[in-house]
Backbone as CSV, one residue per row, in Angstrom:
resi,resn,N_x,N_y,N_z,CA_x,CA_y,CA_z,C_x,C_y,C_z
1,UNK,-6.428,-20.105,-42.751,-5.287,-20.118,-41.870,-5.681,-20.726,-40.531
2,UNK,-4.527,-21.492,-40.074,-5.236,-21.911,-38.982,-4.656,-21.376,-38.157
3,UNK,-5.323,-20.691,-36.774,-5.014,-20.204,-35.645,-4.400,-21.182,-34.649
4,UNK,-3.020,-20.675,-34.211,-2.605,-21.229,-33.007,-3.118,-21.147,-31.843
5,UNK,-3.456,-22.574,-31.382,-4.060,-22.753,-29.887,-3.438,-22.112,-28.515
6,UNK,-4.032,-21.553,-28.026,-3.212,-21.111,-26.826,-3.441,-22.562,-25.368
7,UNK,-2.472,-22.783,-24.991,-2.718,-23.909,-24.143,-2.803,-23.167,-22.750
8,UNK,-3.366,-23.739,-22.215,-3.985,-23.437,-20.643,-3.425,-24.248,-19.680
9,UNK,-3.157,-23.483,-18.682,-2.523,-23.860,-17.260,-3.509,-23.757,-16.323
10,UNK,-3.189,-24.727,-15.518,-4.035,-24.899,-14.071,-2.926,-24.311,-12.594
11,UNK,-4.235,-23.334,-12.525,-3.986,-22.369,-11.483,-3.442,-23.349,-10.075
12,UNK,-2.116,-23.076,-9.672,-1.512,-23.737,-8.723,-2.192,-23.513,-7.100
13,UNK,-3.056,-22.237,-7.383,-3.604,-22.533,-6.133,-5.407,-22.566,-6.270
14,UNK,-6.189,-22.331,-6.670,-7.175,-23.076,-6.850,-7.751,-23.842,-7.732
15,UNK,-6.579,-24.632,-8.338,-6.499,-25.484,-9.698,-7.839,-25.671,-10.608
16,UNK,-8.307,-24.551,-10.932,-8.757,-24.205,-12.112,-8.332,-24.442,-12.962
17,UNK,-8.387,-24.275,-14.445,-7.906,-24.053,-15.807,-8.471,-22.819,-16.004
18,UNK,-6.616,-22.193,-16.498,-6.982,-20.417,-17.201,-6.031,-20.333,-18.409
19,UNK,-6.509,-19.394,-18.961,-5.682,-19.166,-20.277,-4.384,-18.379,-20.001
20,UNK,-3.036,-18.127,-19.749,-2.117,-17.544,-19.620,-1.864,-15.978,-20.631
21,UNK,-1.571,-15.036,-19.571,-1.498,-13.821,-20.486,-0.356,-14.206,-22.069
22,UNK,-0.589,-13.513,-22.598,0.401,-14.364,-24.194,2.026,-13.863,-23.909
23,UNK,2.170,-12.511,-22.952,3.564,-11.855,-23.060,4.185,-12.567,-21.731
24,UNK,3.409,-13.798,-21.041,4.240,-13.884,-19.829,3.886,-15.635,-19.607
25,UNK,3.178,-16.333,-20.947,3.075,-17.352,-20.708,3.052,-18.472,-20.175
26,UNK,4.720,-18.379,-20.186,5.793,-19.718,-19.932,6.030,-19.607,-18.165
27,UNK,5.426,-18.645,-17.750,5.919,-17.826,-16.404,4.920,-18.129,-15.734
28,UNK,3.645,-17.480,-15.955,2.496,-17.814,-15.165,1.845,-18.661,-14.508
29,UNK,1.745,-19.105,-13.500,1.164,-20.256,-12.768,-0.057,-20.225,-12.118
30,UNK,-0.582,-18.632,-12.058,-1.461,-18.690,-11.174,-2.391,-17.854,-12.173
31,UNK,-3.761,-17.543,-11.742,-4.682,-17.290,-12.686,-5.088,-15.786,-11.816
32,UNK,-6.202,-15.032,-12.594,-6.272,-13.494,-12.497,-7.556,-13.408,-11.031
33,UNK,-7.721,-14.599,-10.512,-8.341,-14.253,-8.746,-8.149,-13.778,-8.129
34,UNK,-8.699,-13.049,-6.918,-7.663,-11.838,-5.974,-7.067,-12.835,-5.393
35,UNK,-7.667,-13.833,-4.227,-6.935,-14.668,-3.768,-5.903,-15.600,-4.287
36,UNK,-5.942,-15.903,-5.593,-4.717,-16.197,-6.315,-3.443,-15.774,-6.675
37,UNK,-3.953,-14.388,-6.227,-2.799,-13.203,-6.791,-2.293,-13.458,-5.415
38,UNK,-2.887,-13.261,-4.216,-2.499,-12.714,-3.062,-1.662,-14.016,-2.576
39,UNK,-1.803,-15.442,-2.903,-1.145,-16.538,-2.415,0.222,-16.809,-3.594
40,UNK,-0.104,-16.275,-5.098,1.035,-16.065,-5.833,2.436,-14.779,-5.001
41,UNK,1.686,-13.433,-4.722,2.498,-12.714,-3.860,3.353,-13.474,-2.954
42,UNK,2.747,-14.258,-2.064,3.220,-15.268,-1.113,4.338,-15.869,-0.820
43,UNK,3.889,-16.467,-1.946,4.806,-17.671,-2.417,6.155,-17.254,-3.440
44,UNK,5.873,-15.842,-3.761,6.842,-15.174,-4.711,7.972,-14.504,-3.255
45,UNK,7.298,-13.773,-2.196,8.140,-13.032,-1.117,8.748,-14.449,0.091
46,UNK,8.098,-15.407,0.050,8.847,-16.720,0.620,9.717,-16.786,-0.027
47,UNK,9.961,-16.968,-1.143,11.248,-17.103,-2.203,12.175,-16.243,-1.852
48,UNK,11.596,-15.070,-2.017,12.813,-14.228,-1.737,13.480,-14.427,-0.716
49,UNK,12.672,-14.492,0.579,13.306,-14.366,1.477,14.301,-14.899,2.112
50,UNK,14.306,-16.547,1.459,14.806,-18.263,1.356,16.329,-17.777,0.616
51,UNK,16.666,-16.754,0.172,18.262,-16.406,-0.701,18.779,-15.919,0.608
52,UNK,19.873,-16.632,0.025,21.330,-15.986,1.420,21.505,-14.664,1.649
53,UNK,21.514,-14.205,0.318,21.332,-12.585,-0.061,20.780,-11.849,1.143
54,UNK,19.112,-12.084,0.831,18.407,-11.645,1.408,17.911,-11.804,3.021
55,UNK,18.718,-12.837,3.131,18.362,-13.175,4.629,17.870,-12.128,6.074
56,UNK,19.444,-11.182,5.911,18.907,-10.485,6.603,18.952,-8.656,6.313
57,UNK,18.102,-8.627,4.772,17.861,-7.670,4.555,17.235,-6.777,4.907
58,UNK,16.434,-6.987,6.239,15.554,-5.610,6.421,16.330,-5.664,8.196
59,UNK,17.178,-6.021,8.769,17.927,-5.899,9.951,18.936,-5.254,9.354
60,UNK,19.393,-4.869,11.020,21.037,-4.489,11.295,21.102,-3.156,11.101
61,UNK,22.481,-2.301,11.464,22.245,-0.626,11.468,22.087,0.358,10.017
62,UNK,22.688,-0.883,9.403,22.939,-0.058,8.254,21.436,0.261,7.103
63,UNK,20.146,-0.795,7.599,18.941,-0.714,6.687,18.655,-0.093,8.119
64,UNK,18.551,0.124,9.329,17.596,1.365,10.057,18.372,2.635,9.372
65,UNK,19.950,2.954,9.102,19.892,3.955,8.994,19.630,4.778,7.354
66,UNK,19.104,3.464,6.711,18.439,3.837,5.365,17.569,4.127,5.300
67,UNK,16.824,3.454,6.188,15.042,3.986,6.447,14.900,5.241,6.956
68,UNK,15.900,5.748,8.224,15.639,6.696,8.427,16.118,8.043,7.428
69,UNK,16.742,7.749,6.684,17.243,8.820,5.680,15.946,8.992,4.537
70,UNK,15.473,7.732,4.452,13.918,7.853,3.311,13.287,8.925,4.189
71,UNK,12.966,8.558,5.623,11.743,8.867,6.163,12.081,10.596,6.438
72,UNK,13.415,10.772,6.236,13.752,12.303,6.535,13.419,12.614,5.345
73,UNK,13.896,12.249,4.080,13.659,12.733,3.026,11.945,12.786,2.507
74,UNK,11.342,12.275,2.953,9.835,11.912,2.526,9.117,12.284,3.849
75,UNK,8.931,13.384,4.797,8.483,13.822,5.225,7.108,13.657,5.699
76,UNK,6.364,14.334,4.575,4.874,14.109,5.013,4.306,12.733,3.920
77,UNK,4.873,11.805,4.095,4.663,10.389,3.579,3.340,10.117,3.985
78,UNK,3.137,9.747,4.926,2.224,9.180,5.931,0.939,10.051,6.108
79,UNK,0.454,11.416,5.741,-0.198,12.148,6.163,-1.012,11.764,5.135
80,UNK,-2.014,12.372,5.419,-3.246,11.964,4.461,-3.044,13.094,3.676
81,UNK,-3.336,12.924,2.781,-4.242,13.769,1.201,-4.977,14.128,1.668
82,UNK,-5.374,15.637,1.028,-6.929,15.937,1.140,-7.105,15.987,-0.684
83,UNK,-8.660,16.195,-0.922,-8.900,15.789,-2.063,-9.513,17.115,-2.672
84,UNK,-8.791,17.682,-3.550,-8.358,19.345,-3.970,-10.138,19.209,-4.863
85,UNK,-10.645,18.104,-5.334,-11.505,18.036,-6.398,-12.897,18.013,-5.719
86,UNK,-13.041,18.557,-4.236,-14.473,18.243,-3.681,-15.211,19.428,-2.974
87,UNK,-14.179,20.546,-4.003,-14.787,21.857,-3.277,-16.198,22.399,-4.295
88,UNK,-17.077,22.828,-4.000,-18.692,23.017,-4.162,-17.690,24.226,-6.237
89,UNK,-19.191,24.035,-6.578,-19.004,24.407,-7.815,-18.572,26.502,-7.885
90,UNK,-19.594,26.324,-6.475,-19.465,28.073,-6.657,-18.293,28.788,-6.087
91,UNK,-17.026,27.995,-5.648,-15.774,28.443,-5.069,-15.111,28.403,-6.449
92,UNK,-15.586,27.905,-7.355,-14.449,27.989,-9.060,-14.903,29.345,-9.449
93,UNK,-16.528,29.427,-9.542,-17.091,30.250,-10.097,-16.415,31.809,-9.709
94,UNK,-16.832,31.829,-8.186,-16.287,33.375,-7.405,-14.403,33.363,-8.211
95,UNK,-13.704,32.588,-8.121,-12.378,33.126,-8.757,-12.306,33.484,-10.059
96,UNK,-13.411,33.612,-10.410,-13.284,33.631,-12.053,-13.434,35.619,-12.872
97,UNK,-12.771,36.027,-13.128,-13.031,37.209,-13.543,-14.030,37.458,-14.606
98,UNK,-14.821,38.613,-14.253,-15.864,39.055,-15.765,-15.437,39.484,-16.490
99,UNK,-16.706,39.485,-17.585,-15.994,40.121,-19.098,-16.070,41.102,-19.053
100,UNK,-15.268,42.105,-20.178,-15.148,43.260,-20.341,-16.816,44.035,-20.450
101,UNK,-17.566,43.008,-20.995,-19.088,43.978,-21.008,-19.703,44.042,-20.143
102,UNK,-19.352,43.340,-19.199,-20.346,43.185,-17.909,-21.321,42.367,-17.695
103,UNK,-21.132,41.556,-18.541,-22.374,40.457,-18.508,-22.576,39.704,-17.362
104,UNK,-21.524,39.802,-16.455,-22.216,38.522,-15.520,-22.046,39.569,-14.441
105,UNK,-22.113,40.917,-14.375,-22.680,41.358,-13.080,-21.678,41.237,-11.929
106,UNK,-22.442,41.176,-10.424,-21.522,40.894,-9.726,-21.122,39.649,-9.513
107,UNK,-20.083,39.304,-9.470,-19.305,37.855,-9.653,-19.692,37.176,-8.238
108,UNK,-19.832,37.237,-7.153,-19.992,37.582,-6.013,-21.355,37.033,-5.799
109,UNK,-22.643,37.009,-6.904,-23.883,36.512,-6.444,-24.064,35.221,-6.709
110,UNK,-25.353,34.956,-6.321,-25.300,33.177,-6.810,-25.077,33.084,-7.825
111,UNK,-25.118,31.300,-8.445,-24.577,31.675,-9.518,-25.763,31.758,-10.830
112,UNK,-26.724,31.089,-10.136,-28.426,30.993,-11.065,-28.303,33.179,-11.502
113,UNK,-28.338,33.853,-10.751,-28.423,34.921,-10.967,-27.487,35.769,-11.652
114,UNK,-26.276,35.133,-11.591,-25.217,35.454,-12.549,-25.905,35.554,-13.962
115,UNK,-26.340,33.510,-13.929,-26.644,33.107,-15.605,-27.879,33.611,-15.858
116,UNK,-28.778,34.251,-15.015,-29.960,34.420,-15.441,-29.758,36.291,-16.103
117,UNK,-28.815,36.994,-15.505,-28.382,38.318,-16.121,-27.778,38.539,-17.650
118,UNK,-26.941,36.565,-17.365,-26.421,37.005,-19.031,-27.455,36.190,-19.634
119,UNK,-28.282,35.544,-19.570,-29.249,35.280,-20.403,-30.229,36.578,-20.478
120,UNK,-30.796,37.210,-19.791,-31.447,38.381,-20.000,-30.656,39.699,-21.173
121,UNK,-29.076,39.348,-21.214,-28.305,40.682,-21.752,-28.025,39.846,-23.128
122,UNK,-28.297,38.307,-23.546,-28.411,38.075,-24.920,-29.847,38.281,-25.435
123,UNK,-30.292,37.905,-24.297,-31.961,38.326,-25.283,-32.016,39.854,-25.929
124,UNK,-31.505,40.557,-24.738,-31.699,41.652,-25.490,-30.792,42.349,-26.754
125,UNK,-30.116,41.429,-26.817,-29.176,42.097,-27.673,-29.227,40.967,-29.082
126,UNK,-29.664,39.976,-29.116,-30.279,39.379,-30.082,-31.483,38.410,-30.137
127,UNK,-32.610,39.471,-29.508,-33.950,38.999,-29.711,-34.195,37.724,-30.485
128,UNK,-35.183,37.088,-30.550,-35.572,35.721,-30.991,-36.577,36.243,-32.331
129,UNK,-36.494,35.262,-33.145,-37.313,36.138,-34.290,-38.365,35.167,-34.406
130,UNK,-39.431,36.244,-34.450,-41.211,35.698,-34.232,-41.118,34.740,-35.711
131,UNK,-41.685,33.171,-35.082,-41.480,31.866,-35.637,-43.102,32.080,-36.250
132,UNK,-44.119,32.315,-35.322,-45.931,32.228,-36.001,-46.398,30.881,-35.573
133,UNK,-45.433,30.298,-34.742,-45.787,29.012,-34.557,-46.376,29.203,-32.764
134,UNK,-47.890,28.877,-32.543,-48.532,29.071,-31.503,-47.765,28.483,-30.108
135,UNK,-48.012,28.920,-29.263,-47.500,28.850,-28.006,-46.151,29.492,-27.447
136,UNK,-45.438,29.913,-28.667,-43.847,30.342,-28.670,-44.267,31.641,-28.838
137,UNK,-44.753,32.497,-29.642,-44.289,33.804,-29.534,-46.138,34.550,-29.728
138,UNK,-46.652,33.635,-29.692,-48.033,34.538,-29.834,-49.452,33.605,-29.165
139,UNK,-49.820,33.767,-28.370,-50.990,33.673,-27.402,-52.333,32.570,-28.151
140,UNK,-52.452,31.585,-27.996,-52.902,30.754,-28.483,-54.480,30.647,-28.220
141,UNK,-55.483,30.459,-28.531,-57.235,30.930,-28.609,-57.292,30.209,-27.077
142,UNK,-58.303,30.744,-26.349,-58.751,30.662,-24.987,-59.290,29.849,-25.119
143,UNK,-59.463,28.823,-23.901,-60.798,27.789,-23.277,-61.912,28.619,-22.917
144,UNK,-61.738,29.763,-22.363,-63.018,29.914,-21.886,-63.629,31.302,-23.019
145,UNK,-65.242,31.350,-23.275,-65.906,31.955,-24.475,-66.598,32.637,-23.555
Protein backbone atom coordinates (compact mmCIF):
# COMPACT_ATOMS: atom_id res chain seq x y z
CA UNK A 1 0.00 0.00 0.00
CA UNK A 2 1.23 3.10 -0.66
CA UNK A 3 1.23 5.79 1.96
CA UNK A 4 -0.01 9.23 1.32
CA UNK A 5 2.56 11.99 1.35
CA UNK A 6 1.95 14.64 3.66
CA UNK A 7 3.07 17.95 1.91
CA UNK A 8 4.88 20.61 3.84
CA UNK A 9 4.48 24.28 4.23
CA UNK A 10 6.95 26.95 4.74
CA UNK A 11 6.65 28.70 7.90
CA UNK A 12 5.50 32.36 6.97
CA UNK A 13 7.61 33.74 9.46
CA UNK A 14 10.88 32.06 9.62
CA UNK A 15 10.41 30.28 6.31
CA UNK A 16 11.48 27.03 7.22
CA UNK A 17 9.79 23.90 5.89
CA UNK A 18 7.39 22.02 8.49
CA UNK A 19 5.07 19.32 8.26
CA UNK A 20 1.42 20.68 9.06
CA UNK A 21 -0.61 19.16 11.99
CA UNK A 22 -3.02 16.53 9.77
CA UNK A 23 -6.49 17.97 11.63
CA UNK A 24 -5.66 21.65 10.72
CA UNK A 25 -3.63 21.33 7.57
CA UNK A 26 -5.13 23.51 5.00
CA UNK A 27 -5.06 26.30 7.88
CA UNK A 28 -1.66 26.31 9.16
CA UNK A 29 0.94 28.67 8.09
CA UNK A 30 3.18 28.88 10.71
CA UNK A 31 5.29 26.10 12.28
CA UNK A 32 5.50 24.81 16.18
CA UNK A 33 8.51 27.75 17.28
CA UNK A 34 7.72 29.89 20.24
CA UNK A 35 8.53 32.85 18.23
CA UNK A 36 6.43 31.63 15.43
CA UNK A 37 3.56 31.07 17.50
CA UNK A 38 3.99 34.45 19.13
CA UNK A 39 4.20 36.43 15.54
CA UNK A 40 1.26 33.91 14.27
CA UNK A 41 -0.75 35.35 17.61
CA UNK A 42 0.10 38.73 16.04
CA UNK A 43 -0.84 38.65 13.02
CA UNK A 44 -4.08 36.60 14.00
CA UNK A 45 -5.15 39.77 16.84
CA UNK A 46 -4.14 42.50 13.90
CA UNK A 47 -6.86 40.80 12.00
CA UNK A 48 -9.15 41.02 14.37
CA UNK A 49 -8.80 44.15 15.21
CA UNK A 50 -8.88 45.50 11.26
CA UNK A 51 -13.14 44.28 11.38
CA UNK A 52 -15.58 47.11 11.71
CA UNK A 53 -17.08 44.91 14.29
CA UNK A 54 -14.39 45.07 16.38
CA UNK A 55 -13.08 48.37 16.09
CA UNK A 56 -14.03 49.68 19.06
CA UNK A 57 -14.51 46.76 21.18
CA UNK A 58 -12.66 47.20 24.26
CA UNK A 59 -13.91 51.26 24.59
CA UNK A 60 -16.91 53.15 25.55
CA UNK A 61 -19.28 52.74 28.81
CA UNK A 62 -20.85 49.89 28.06
CA UNK A 63 -17.35 47.32 27.94
CA UNK A 64 -16.04 49.44 31.30
CA UNK A 65 -19.26 48.57 32.72
CA UNK A 66 -18.74 44.82 31.75
CA UNK A 67 -15.44 44.66 33.10
CA UNK A 68 -16.44 45.99 36.08
CA UNK A 69 -19.26 43.47 36.68
CA UNK A 70 -16.45 40.47 35.83
CA UNK A 71 -14.15 42.11 38.26
CA UNK A 72 -17.06 42.24 41.00
CA UNK A 73 -17.94 38.91 40.23
CA UNK A 74 -14.29 37.41 40.27
CA UNK A 75 -13.08 38.95 43.26
CA UNK A 76 -9.93 37.51 44.35
CA UNK A 77 -8.81 37.07 40.54
CA UNK A 78 -5.63 38.72 40.85
CA UNK A 79 -4.37 37.40 44.23
CA UNK A 80 -1.93 34.90 44.25
CA UNK A 81 -2.39 31.15 45.04
CA UNK A 82 -0.69 29.68 47.66
CA UNK A 83 0.41 26.16 46.93
CA UNK A 84 -1.73 23.71 49.38
CA UNK A 85 1.01 20.79 48.16
CA UNK A 86 4.28 22.25 50.01
CA UNK A 87 3.44 21.62 53.50
CA UNK A 88 6.40 19.25 55.23
CA UNK A 89 5.36 15.47 55.34
CA UNK A 90 4.81 15.46 59.17
CA UNK A 91 1.69 18.02 59.12
CA UNK A 92 -0.29 14.92 57.03
CA UNK A 93 1.11 12.55 59.39
CA UNK A 94 -0.05 14.49 62.93
CA UNK A 95 -3.85 14.59 61.27
CA UNK A 96 -3.96 11.16 60.84
CA UNK A 97 -5.75 8.99 63.52
CA UNK A 98 -4.31 5.58 65.15
CA UNK A 99 -5.33 2.23 65.03
CA UNK A 100 -7.45 0.59 67.24
CA UNK A 101 -4.26 -1.48 68.66
CA UNK A 102 -2.12 1.14 69.30
CA UNK A 103 0.51 0.61 67.13
CA UNK A 104 1.72 3.87 66.34
CA UNK A 105 1.75 5.24 69.86
CA UNK A 106 1.63 8.79 70.28
CA UNK A 107 0.66 10.34 66.99
CA UNK A 108 2.23 13.50 68.15
CA UNK A 109 6.03 12.11 68.01
CA UNK A 110 8.37 12.14 65.21
CA UNK A 111 7.59 10.29 62.75
CA UNK A 112 10.97 7.79 62.58
CA UNK A 113 9.66 6.90 66.17
CA UNK A 114 6.19 6.37 65.32
CA UNK A 115 7.57 3.70 62.51
CA UNK A 116 10.19 2.45 64.59
CA UNK A 117 7.27 1.37 67.50
CA UNK A 118 5.25 -0.32 64.84
CA UNK A 119 8.09 -2.06 63.51
CA UNK A 120 9.14 -3.19 67.02
CA UNK A 121 5.09 -4.33 67.72
CA UNK A 122 5.33 -6.61 64.31
CA UNK A 123 8.40 -8.16 65.31
CA UNK A 124 6.98 -9.09 68.19
CA UNK A 125 4.03 -10.37 67.22
CA UNK A 126 5.39 -12.25 64.22
CA UNK A 127 8.95 -13.01 64.92
CA UNK A 128 11.24 -13.89 61.92
CA UNK A 129 11.92 -17.57 61.62
CA UNK A 130 15.64 -18.67 62.22
CA UNK A 131 16.85 -19.09 58.33
CA UNK A 132 20.70 -20.96 59.66
CA UNK A 133 22.00 -18.79 57.19
CA UNK A 134 25.19 -16.91 58.96
CA UNK A 135 25.14 -13.33 59.69
CA UNK A 136 21.15 -13.12 59.90
CA UNK A 137 20.18 -14.92 62.86
CA UNK A 138 23.27 -16.59 64.36
CA UNK A 139 26.83 -15.12 65.14
CA UNK A 140 29.31 -16.00 62.60
CA UNK A 141 33.17 -17.57 63.81
CA UNK A 142 35.48 -14.70 65.17
CA UNK A 143 38.72 -13.09 63.65
CA UNK A 144 40.35 -13.07 66.61
CA UNK A 145 41.69 -16.88 68.31
Amino acid sequence: MARRGRRKHKCLCCKSWFTPDPRRREGQRYCSRTQCQRASKAVSQQRWLRKSENEHYFQGPEHVERVQRWRRAHPRYWRKKVDRHCRPLQDVIDTQATDSKGYFGDINSPLQDVMATAARHRLERHPRPRSGVRGVDQPGPTSCR
